[in-house]
N, CA, C and O atoms as CSV, one atom per row, in Angstrom:
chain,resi,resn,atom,element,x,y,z
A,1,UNK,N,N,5.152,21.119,0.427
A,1,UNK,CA,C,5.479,22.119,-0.568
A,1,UNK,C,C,6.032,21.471,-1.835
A,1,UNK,O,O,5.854,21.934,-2.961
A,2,UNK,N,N,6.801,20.225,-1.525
A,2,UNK,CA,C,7.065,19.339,-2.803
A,2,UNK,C,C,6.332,19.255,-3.466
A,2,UNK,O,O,6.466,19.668,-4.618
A,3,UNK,N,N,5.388,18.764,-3.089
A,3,UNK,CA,C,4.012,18.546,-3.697
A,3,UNK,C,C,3.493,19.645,-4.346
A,3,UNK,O,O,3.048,19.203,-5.405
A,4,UNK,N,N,3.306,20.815,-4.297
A,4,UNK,CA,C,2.716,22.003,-4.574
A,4,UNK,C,C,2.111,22.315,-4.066
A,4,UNK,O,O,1.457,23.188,-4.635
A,5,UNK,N,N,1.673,22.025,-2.621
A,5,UNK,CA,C,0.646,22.588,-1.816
A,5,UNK,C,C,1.511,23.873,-1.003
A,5,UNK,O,O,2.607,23.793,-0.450
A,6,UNK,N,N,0.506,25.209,-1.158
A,6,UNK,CA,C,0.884,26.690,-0.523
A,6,UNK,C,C,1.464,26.494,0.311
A,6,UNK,O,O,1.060,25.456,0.836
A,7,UNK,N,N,2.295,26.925,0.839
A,7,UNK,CA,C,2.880,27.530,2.550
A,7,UNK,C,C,1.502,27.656,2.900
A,7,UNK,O,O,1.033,26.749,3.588
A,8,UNK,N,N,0.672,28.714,2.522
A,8,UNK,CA,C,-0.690,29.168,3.176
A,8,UNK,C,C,-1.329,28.284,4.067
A,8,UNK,O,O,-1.713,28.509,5.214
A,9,UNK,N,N,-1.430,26.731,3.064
A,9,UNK,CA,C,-2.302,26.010,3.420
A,9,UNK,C,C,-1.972,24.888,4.156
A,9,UNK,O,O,-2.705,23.900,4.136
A,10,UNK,N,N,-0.790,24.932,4.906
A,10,UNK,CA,C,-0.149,24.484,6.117
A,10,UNK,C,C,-0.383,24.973,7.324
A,10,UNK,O,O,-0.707,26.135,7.571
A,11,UNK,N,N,-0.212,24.028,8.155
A,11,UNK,CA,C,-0.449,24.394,10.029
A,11,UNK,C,C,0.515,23.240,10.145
A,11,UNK,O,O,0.430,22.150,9.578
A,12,UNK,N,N,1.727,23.794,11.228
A,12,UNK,CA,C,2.835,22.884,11.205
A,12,UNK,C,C,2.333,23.053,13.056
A,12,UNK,O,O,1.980,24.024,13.726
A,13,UNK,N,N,2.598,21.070,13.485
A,13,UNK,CA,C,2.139,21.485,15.090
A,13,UNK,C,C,3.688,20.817,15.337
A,13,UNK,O,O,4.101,19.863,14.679
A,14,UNK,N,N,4.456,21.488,16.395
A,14,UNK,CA,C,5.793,21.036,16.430
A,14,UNK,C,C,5.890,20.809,18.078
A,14,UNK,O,O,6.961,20.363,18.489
A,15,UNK,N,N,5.012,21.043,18.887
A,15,UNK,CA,C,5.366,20.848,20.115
A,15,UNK,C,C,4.987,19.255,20.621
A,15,UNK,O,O,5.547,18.899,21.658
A,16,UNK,N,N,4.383,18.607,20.183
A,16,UNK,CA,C,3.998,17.145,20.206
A,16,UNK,C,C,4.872,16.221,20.417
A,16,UNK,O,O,5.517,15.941,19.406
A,17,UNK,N,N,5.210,15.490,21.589
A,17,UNK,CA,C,6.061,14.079,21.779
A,17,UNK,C,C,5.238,12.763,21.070
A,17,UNK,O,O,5.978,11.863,20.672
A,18,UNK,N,N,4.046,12.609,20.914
A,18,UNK,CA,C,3.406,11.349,20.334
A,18,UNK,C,C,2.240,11.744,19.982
A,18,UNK,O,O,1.821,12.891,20.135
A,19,UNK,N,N,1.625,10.805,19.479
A,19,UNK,CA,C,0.312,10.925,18.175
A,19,UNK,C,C,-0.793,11.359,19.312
A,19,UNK,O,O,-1.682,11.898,18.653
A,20,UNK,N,N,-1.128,11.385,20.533
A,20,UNK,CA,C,-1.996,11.866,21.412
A,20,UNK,C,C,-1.850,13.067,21.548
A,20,UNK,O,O,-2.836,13.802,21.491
A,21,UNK,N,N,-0.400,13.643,21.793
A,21,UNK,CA,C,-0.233,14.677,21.535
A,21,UNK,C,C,-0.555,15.953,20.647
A,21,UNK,O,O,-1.005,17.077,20.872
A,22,UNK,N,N,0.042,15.005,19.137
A,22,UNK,CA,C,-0.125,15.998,17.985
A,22,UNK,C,C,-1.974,16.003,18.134
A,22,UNK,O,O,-2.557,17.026,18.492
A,23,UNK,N,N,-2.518,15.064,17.893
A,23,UNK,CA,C,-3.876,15.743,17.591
A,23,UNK,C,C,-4.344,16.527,18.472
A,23,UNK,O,O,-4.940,17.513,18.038
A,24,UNK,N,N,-4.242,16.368,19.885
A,24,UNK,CA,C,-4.917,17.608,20.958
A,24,UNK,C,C,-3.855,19.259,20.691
A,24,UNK,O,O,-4.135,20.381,21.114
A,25,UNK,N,N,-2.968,18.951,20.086
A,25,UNK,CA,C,-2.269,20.401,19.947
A,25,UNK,C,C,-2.654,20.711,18.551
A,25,UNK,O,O,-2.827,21.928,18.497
A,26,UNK,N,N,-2.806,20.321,17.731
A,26,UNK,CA,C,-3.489,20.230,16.585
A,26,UNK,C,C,-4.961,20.831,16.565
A,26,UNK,O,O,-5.236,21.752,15.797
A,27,UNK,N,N,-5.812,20.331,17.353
A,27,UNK,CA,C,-6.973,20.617,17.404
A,27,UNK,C,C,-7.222,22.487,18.198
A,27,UNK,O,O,-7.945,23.425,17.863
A,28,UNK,N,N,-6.042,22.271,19.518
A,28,UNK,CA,C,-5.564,23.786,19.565
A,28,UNK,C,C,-5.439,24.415,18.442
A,28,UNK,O,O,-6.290,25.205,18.032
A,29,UNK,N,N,-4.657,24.207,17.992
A,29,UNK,CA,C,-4.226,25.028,16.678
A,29,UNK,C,C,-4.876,25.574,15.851
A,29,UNK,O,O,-4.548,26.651,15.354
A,30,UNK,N,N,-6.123,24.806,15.493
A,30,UNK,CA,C,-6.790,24.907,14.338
A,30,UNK,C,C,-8.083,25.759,15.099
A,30,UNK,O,O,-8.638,26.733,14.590
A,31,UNK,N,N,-8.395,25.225,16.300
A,31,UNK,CA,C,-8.905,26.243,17.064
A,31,UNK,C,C,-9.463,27.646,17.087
A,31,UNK,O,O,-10.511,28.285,16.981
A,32,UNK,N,N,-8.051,27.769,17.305
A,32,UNK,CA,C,-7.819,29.391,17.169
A,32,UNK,C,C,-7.855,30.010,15.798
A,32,UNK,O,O,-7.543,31.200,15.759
A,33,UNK,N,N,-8.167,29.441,14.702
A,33,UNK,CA,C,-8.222,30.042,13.685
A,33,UNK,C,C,-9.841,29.536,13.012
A,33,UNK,O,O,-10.109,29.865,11.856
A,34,UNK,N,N,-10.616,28.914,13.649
A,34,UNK,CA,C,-11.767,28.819,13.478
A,34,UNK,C,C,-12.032,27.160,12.523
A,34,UNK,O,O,-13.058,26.818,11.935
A,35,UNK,N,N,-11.013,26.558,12.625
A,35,UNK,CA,C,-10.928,25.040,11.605
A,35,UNK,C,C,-11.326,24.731,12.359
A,35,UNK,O,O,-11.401,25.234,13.480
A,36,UNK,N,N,-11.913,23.278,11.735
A,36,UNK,CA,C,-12.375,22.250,12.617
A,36,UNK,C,C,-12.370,21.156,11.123
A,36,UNK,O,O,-12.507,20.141,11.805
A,37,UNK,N,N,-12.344,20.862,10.358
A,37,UNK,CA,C,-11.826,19.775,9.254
A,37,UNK,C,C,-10.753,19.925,8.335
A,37,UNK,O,O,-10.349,20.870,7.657
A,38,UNK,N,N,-10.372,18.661,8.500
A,38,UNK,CA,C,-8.991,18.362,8.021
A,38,UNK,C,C,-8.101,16.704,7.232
A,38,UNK,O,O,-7.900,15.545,7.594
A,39,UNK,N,N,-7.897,17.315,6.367
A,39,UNK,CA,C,-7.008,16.379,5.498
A,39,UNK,C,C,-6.074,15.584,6.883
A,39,UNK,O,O,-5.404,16.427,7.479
A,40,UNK,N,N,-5.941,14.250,7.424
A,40,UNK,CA,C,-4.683,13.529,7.757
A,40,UNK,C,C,-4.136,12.812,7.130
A,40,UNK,O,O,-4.565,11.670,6.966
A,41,UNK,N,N,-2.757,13.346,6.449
A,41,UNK,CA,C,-2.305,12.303,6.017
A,41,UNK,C,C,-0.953,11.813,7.135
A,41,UNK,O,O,-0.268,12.543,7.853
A,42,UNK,N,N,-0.895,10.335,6.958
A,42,UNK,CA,C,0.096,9.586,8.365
A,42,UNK,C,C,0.376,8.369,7.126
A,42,UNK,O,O,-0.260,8.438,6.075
A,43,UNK,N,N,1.153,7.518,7.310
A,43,UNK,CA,C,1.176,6.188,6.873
A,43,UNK,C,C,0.197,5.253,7.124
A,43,UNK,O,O,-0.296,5.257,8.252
A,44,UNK,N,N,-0.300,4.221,6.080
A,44,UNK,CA,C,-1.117,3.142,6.322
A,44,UNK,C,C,-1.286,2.560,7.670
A,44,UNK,O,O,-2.389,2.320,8.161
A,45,UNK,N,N,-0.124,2.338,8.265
A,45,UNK,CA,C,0.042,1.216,8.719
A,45,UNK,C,C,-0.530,2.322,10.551
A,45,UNK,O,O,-1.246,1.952,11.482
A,46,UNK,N,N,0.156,3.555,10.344
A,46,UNK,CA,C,-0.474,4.352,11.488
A,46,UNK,C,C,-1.945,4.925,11.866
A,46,UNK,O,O,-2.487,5.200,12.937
A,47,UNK,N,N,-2.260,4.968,10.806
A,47,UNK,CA,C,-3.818,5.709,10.344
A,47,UNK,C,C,-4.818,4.842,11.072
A,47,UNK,O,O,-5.566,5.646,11.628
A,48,UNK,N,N,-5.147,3.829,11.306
A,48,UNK,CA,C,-6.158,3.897,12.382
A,48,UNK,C,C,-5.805,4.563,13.993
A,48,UNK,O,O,-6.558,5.340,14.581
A,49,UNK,N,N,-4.775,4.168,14.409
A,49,UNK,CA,C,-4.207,4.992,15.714
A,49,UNK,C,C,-4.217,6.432,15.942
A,49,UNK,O,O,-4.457,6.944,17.036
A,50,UNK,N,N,-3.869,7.250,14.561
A,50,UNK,CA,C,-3.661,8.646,14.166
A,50,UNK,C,C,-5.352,9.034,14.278
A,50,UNK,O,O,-5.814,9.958,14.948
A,51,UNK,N,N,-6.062,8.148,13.504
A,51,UNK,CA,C,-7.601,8.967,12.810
A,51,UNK,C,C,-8.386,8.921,14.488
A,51,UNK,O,O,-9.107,9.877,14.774
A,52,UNK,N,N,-8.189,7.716,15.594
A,52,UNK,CA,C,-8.685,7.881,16.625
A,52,UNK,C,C,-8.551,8.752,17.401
A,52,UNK,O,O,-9.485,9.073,18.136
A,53,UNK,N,N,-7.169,9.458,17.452
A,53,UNK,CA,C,-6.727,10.349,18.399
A,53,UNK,C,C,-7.454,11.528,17.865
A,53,UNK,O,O,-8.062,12.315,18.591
A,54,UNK,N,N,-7.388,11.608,16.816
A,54,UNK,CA,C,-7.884,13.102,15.601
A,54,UNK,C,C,-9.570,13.360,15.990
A,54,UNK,O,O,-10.193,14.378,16.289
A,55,UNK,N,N,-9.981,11.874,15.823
A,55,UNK,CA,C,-11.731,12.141,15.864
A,55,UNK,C,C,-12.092,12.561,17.432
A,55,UNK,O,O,-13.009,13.265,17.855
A,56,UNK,N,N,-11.053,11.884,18.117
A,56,UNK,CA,C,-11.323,11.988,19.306
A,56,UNK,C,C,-11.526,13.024,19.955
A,56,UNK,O,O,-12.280,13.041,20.929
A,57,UNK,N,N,-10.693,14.367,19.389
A,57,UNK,CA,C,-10.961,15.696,19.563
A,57,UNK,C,C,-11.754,16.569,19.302
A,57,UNK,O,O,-11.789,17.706,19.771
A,58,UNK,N,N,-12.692,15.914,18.256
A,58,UNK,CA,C,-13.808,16.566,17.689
A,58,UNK,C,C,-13.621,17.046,16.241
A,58,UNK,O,O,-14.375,17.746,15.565
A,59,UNK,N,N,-12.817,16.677,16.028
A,59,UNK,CA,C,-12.207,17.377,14.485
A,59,UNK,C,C,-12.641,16.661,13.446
A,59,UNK,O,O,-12.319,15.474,13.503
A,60,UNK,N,N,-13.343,17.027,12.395
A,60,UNK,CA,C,-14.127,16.168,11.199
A,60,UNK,C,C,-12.755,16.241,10.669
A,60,UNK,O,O,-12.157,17.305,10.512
A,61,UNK,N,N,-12.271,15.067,10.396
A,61,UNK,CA,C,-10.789,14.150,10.099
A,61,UNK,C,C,-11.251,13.080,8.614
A,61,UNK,O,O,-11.719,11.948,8.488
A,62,UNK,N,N,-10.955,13.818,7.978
A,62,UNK,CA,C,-10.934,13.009,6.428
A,62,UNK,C,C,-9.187,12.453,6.650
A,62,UNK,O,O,-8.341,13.286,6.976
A,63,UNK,N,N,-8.819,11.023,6.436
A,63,UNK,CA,C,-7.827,9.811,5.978
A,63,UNK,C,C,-7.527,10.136,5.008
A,63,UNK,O,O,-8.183,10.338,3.986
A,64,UNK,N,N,-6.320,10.238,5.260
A,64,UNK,CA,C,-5.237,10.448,3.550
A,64,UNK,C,C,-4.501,9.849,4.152
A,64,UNK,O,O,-3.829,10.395,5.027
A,65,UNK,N,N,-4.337,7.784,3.713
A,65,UNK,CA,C,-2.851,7.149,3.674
A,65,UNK,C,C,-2.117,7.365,3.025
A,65,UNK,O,O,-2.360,7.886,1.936
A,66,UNK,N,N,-1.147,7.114,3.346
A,66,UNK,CA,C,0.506,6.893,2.270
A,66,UNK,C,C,0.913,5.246,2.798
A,66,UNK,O,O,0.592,4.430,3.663
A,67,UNK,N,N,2.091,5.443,1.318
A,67,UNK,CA,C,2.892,4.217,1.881
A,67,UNK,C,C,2.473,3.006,1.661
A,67,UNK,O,O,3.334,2.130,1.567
A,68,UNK,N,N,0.941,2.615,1.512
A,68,UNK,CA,C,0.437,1.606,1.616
A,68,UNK,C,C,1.310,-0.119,1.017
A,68,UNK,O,O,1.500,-0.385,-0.170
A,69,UNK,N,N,1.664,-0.955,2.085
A,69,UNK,CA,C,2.392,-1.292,1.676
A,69,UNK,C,C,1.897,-2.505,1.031
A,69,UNK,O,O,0.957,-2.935,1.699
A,70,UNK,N,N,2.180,-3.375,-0.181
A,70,UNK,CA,C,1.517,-5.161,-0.625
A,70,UNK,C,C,2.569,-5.757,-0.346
A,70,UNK,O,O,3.644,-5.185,-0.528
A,71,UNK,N,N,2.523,-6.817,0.071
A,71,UNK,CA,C,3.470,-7.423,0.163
A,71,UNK,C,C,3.142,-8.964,-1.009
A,71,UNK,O,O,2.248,-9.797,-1.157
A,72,UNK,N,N,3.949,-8.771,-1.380
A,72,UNK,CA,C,4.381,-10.082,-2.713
A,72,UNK,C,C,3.538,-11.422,-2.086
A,72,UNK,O,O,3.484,-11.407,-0.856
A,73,UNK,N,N,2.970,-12.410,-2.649
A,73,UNK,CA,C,2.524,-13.575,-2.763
A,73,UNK,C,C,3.747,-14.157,-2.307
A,73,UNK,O,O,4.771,-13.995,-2.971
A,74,UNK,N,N,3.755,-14.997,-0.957
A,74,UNK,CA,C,4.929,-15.932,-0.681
A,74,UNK,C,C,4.696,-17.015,-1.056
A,74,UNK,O,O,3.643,-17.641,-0.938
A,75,UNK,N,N,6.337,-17.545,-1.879
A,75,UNK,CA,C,6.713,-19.073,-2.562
A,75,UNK,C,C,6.528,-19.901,-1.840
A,75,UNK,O,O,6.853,-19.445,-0.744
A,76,UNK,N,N,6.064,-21.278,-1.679
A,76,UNK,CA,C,5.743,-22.625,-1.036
A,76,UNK,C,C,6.819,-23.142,-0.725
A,76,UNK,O,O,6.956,-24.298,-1.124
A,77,UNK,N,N,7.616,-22.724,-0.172
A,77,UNK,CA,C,8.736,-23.098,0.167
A,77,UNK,C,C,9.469,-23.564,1.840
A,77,UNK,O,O,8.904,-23.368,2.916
A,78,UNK,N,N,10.453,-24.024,1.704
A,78,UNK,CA,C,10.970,-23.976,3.186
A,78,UNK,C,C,11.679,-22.897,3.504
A,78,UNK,O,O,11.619,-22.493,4.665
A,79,UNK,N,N,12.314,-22.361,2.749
A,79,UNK,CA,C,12.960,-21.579,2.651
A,79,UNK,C,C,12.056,-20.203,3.299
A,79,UNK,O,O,12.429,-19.533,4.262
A,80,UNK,N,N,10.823,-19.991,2.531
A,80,UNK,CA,C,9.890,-18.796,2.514
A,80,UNK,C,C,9.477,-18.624,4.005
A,80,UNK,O,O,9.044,-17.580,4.495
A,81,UNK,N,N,9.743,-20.210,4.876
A,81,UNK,CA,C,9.093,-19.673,6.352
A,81,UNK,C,C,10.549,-19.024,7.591
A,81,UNK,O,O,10.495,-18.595,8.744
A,82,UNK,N,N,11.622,-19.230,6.699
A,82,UNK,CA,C,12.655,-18.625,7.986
A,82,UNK,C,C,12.416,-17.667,7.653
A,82,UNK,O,O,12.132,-17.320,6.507
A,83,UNK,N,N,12.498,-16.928,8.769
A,83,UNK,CA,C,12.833,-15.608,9.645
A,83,UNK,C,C,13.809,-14.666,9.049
A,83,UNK,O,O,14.988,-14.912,8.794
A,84,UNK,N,N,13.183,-13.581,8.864
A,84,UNK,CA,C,14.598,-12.476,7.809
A,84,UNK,C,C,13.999,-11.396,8.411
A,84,UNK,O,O,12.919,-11.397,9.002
A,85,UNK,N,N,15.131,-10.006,8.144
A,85,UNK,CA,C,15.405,-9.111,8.851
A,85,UNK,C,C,14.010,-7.681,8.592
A,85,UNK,O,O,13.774,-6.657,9.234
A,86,UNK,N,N,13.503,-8.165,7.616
A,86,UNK,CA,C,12.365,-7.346,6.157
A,86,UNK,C,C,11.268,-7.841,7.513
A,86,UNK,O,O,11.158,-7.006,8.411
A,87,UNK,N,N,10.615,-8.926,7.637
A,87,UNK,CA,C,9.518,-9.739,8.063
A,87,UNK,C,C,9.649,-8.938,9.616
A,87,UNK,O,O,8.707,-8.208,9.923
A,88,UNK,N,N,10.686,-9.058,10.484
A,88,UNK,CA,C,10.788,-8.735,11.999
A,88,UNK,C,C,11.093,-7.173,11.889
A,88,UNK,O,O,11.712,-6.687,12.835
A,89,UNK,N,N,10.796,-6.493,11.036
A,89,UNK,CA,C,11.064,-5.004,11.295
A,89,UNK,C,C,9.436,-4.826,10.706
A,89,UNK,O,O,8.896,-3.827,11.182
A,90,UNK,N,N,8.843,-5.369,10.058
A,90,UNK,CA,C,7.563,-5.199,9.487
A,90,UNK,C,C,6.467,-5.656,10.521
A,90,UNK,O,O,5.352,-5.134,10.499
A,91,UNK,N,N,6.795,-6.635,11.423
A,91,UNK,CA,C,5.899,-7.006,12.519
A,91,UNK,C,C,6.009,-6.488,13.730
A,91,UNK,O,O,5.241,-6.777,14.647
A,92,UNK,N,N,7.206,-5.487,13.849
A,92,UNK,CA,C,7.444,-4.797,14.958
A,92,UNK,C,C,7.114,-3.941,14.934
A,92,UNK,O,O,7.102,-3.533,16.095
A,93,UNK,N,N,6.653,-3.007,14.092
A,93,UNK,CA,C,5.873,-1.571,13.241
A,93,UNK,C,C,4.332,-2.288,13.523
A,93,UNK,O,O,3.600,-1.644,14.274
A,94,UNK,N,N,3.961,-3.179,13.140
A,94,UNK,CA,C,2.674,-3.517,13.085
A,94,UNK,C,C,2.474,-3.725,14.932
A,94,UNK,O,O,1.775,-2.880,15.491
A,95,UNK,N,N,2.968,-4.608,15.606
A,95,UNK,CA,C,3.189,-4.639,16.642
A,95,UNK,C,C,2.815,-3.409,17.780
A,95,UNK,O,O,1.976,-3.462,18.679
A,96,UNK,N,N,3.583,-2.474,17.481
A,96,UNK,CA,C,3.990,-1.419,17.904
A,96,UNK,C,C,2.711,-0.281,17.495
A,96,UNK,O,O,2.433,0.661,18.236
A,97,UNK,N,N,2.174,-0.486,16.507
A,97,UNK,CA,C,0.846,0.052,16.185
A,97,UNK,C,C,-0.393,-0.152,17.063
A,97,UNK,O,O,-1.018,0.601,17.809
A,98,UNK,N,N,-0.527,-1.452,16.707
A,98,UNK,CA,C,-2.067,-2.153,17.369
A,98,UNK,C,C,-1.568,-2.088,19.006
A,98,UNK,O,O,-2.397,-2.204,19.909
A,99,UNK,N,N,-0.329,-1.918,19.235
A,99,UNK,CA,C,-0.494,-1.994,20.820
A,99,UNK,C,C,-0.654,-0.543,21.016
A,99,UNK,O,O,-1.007,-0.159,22.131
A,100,UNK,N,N,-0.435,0.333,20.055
A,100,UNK,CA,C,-0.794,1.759,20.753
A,100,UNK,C,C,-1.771,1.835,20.431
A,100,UNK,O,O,-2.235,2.834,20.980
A,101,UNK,N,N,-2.378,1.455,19.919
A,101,UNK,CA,C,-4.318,1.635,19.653
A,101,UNK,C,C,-4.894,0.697,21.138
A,101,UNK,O,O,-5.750,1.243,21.834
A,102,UNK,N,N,-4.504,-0.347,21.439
A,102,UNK,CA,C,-5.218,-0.661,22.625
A,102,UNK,C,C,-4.867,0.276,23.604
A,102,UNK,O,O,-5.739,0.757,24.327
A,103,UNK,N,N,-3.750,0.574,23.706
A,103,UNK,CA,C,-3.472,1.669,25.216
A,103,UNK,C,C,-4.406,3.283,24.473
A,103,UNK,O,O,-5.026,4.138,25.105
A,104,UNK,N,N,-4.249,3.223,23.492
A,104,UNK,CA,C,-5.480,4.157,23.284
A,104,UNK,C,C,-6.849,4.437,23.784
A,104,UNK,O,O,-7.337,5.473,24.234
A,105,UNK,N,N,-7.559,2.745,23.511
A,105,UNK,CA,C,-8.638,2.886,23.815
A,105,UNK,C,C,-8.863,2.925,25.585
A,105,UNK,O,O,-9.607,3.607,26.290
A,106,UNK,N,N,-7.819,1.830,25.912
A,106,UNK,CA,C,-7.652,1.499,27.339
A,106,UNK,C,C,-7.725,3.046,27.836
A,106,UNK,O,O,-8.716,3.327,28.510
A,107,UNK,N,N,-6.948,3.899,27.621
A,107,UNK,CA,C,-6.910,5.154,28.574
A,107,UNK,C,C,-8.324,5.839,28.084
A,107,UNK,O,O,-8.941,6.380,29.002
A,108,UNK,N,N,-8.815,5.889,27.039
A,108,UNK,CA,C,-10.210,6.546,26.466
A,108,UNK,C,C,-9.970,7.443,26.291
A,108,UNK,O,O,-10.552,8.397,26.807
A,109,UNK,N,N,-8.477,7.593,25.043
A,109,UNK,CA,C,-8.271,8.812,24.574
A,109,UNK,C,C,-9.071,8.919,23.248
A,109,UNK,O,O,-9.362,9.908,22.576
A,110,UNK,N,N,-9.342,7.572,23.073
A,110,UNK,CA,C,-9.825,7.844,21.449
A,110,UNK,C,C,-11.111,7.217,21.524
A,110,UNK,O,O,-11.562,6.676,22.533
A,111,UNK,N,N,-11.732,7.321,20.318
A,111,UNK,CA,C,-13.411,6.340,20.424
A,111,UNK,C,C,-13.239,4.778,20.497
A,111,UNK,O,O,-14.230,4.050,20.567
């Protein structure tokens, strides 16, 4: 609504514990009102995990990232290869991604 998009043109799915979740209650949702395509927007870094679960349901799923993050050109330095708190919260998100996309595919929730 920040944005300016209607109340109307919202479907809020609130019963969902995880991204397998939201899209099969999601796809309920939209269901019952005769949808079947849809804007996702999720963060960069989630959006392949999110768009699998989504397609997976049958739902023509148009990608809308956010967030997308660059990360700066690193200095040649010694300094540039220790370990800081930015780097291990950024690989644990990434981490934490690609391993839910393999248990994704592993269970054959998604394509």
């Amino acid at each position: 609504q920040a944005l300016g998009v209607p109340e109307t043109a919202l479907l809020r799915e609130n019963q969902s514990a995880n991204t397998a979740q939201n899209a099969l209650y999601s796809q309920q949702l939209l269901a019952a009102r005769g949808l079947q395509r849809i804007l996702l927007v999720t963060s960069a870094l989630h959006m392949p995990r999110a768009l699998a679960h989504f397609r997976a349901t049958g739902l023509e799923t148009i990608p809308a990232s956010t967030d997308v993050e660059v990360v700066p050109r690193m200095e040649q330095t010694v300094l540039a290869w220790l370990p800081d708190a930015g780097a291990l919260e950024r690989s644990s998100r990434t981490f934490k991604e690609y391993l839910g996309l393999v248990a994704c595919r592993w269970r054959r929730q998604c394509g």
